[in-house]
N, C-alpha and C positions, 0 to 999 in steps of 0.2 A: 542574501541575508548574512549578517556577521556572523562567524562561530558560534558568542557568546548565547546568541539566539537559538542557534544550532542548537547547542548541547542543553541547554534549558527547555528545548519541545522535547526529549528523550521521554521527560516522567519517569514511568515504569520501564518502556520499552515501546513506545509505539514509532516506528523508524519513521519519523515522519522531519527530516532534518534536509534544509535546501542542502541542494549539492554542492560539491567544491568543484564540478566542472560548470559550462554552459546553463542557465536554469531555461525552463522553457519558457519564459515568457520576464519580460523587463524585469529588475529589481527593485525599480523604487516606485513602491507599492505600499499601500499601508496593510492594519493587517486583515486577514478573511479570517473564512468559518472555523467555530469553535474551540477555540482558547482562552484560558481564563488569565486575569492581565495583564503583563504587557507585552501578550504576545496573546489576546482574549480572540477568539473570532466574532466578526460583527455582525450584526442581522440586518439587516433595512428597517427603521422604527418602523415602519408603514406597514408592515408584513400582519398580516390579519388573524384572529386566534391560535396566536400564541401567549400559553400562560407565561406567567413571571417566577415563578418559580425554581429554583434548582436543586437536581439530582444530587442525593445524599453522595458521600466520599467511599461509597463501600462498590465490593464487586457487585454485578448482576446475578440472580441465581440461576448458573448455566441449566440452559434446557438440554433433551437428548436432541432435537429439534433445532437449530437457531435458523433466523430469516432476516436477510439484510435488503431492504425494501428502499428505493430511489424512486420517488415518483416526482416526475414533470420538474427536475431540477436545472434551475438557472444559475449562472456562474459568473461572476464580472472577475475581471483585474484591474487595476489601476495602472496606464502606462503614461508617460510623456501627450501620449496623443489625446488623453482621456481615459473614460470607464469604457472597458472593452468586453463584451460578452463573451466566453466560451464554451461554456454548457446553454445551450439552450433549449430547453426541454426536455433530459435524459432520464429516460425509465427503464427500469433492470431489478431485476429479485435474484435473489441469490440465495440457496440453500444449502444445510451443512451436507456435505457427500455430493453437491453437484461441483462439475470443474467447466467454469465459463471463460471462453477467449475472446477477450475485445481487440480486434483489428483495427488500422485503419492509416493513412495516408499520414504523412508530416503537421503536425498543425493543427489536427483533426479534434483535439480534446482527452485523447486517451489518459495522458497525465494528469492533467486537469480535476481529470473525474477520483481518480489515486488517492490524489494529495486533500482534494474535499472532503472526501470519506474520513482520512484520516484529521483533519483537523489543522492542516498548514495554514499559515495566518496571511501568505499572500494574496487568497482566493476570500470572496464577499459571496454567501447565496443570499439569490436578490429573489427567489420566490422557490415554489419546491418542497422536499424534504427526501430526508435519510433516517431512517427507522432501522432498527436490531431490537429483533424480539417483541416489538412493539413499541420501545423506547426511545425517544428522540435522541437521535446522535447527537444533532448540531445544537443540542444544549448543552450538551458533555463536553468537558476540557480534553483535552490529547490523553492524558494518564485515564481517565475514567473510560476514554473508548478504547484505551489499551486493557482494564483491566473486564472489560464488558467483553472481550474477548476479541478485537478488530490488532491483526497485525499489516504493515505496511514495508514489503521490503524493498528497498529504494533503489533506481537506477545508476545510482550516485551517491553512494553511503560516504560519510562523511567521516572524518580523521577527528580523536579526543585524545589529543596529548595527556601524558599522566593518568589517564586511565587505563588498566589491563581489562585483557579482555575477561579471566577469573573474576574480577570486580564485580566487572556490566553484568555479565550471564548472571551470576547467584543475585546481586541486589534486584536487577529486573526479575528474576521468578522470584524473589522473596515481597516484592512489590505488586505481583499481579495477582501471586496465591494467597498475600493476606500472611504469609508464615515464612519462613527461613526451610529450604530444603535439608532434608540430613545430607550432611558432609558427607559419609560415607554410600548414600545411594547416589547422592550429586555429581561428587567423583567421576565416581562409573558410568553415570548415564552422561556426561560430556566426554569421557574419553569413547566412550562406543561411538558416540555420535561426531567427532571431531576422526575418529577414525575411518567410519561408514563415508565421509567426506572428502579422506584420504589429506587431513589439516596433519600438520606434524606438529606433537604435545606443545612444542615450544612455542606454540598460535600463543597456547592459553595465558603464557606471563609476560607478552607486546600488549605494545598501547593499542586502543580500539583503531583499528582499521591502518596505523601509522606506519607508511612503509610497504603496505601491503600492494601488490599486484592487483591489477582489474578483477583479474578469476578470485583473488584470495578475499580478496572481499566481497564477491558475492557469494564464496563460500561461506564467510563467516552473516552474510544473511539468511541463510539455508540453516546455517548452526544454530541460531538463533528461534528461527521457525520451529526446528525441530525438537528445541528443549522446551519452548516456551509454549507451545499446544494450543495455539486461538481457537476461535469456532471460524472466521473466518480471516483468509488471508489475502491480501491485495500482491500480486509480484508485477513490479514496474519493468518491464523489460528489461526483465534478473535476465533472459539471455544474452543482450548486447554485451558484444566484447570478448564474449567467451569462444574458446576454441572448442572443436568435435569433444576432443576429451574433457572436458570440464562443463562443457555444456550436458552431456551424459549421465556425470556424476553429480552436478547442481538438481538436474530433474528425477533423479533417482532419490536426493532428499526430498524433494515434495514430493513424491509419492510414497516415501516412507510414511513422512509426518500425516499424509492425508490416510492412509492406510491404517494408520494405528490411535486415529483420534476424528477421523470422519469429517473433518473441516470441508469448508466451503470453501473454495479457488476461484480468486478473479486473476485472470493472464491478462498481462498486457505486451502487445507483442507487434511488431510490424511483417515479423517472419515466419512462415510455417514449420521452421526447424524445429523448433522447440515441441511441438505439435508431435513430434514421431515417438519421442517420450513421455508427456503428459500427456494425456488422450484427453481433448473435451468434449462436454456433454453438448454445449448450445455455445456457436460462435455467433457475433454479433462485429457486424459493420458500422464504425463510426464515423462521419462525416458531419463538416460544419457544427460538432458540438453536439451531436443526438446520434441516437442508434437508425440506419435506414436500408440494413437489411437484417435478419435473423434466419439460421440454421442450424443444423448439428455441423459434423466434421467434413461432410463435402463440400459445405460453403468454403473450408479453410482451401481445398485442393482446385475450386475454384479461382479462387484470389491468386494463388500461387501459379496457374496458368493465365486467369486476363490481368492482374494488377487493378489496381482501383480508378484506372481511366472512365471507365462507365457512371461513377460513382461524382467525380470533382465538380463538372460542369454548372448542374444545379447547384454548389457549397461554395462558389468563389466568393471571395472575401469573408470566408470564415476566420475564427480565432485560432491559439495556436492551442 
């Protein structure tokens, strides 16, 4: 996708912005779910009891409770070749204080499912649904499931010339809270947290992400998590790329941020490293676009000993 597209899905803050490396799947796509216009997500007209309706422009009234509900979701892309399936049929619930790790093979759909939740406009659901709280995602624009409380931190965060990063942070919480934070509690609650990070002050007056190293910008998605407080959070394989030490101090923010506001964690992750740090509740195996194992944490120590050989044979010619 071009920048311009890029920095236009921000809204509020929901990082849901193609990347400036590799995307996983073709570019020239038109757009998917849930965005409103010209970057709107599409539904299939044919899709059955759905009202017509849309969600007023204000936040959700956060519950102590949130529940992020996936049932039976299908996922096309558009590539050269044609409409391509990659979800096909994924189901997953997610609640606030649980922490869920989806594995899975190259191609398998892991991102796929990410960038849906979030509202990317490359991805079409062609049947399914994603519910929060009871309320339909995939009618909500990107800023509406940012301010419903869904964050997305990207495998591949994206560079905003002329924006500092002091800008992005205060306008995206004064955009999700509905209010302008005080200056003087604002301050402090980003240098603590730019510090807890191990960011030096000077992050905060660079352009968003411009310049920035692999680890610094997945620091400053961590930075972001941790000011902005969702009920639930998506992390797109925030580990790749990082080394021992930063991989450490990356998972030590989300377990701050999950420790002091109870969010709900979806991991996505090819590797159990990250795993030694965020401890999850129910890991979940992905293949050919659906979940087709389920466990707690010895599923993870299994994979890490046989690899997902056992798993591909029935998935060949899955999506990516």
């Amino acid at each position: 996708l071009r920048r311009g597209r890029d920095i236009g899905m921000l809204g509020p803050r929901l990082s849901v912005l193609a990347s400036d490396g590799p995307p996983p799947e073709p570019s020239r796509v038109r757009a998917g779910a849930g965005v409103r216009g010209h970057d709107r997500g599409r539904r299939r007209p044919d899709r059955p009891g759905r009202h017509q309706g849309r969600h007023p422009r204000h936040p959700l009234k956060r519950n102590p409770m949130a529940v992020l509900e996936i049932r039976d979701l299908h996922v096309t892309v558009d590539t050269d070749a044609g409409e391509t399936e990659i979800l096909n049929g994924m189901t997953l619930t997610i609640r606030t204080g649980e922490t869920h790790a989806i594995m899975g093979p190259n191609g398998s759909g892991k991102s796929t499912l990410a960038y849906t939740i979030a509202g990317h406009p490359k991805y079409t659901v062609t049947s399914g649904s994603i519910t929060l709280d009871g309320e339909d995602v995939l009618e909500m624009s990107v800023d509406e499931r940012a301010r419903a409380g869904l964050f997305l931190a990207m495998q591949y965060p994206v560079e905003i010339p002329g924006v500092t990063v002091t800008n992005f942070l205060r306008t995206a919480k004064s955009a999700i809270d509905g209010q302008a934070p005080s200056i003087r509690t604002w301050t402090k609650d980003v240098k603590k947290a730019m510090a807890d990070l191990r960011m030096d002050e000077k992050f905060a007056q660079r352009n968003v992400n411009e310049g920035f190293s692999g680890g610094e910008k997945k620091r400053h998605e961590i930075l972001q998590l941790e000011l902005l407080k969702p009920k639930i959070a998506v992390l797109d394989e925030t580990d790749s790329g990082l080394d021992v030490d930063a991989l450490k101090v990356v998972s030590e923010g989300v377990n701050r941020a999950k420790a002091e506001t109870d969010m709900g964690v979806l991991l996505i992750t090819h590797y159990t490293r990250i795993l030694r740090y965020i401890h999850p509740d129910f890991v979940h195996v992905v293949v050919g676009g659906r979940i087709v194992e389920e466990g707690g944490p010895e599923l993870a120590d299994r994979l890490e000993a046989e690899g997902y050989d056992r798993f591909l044979e029935p998935a060949a010619g899955s999506g990516a």
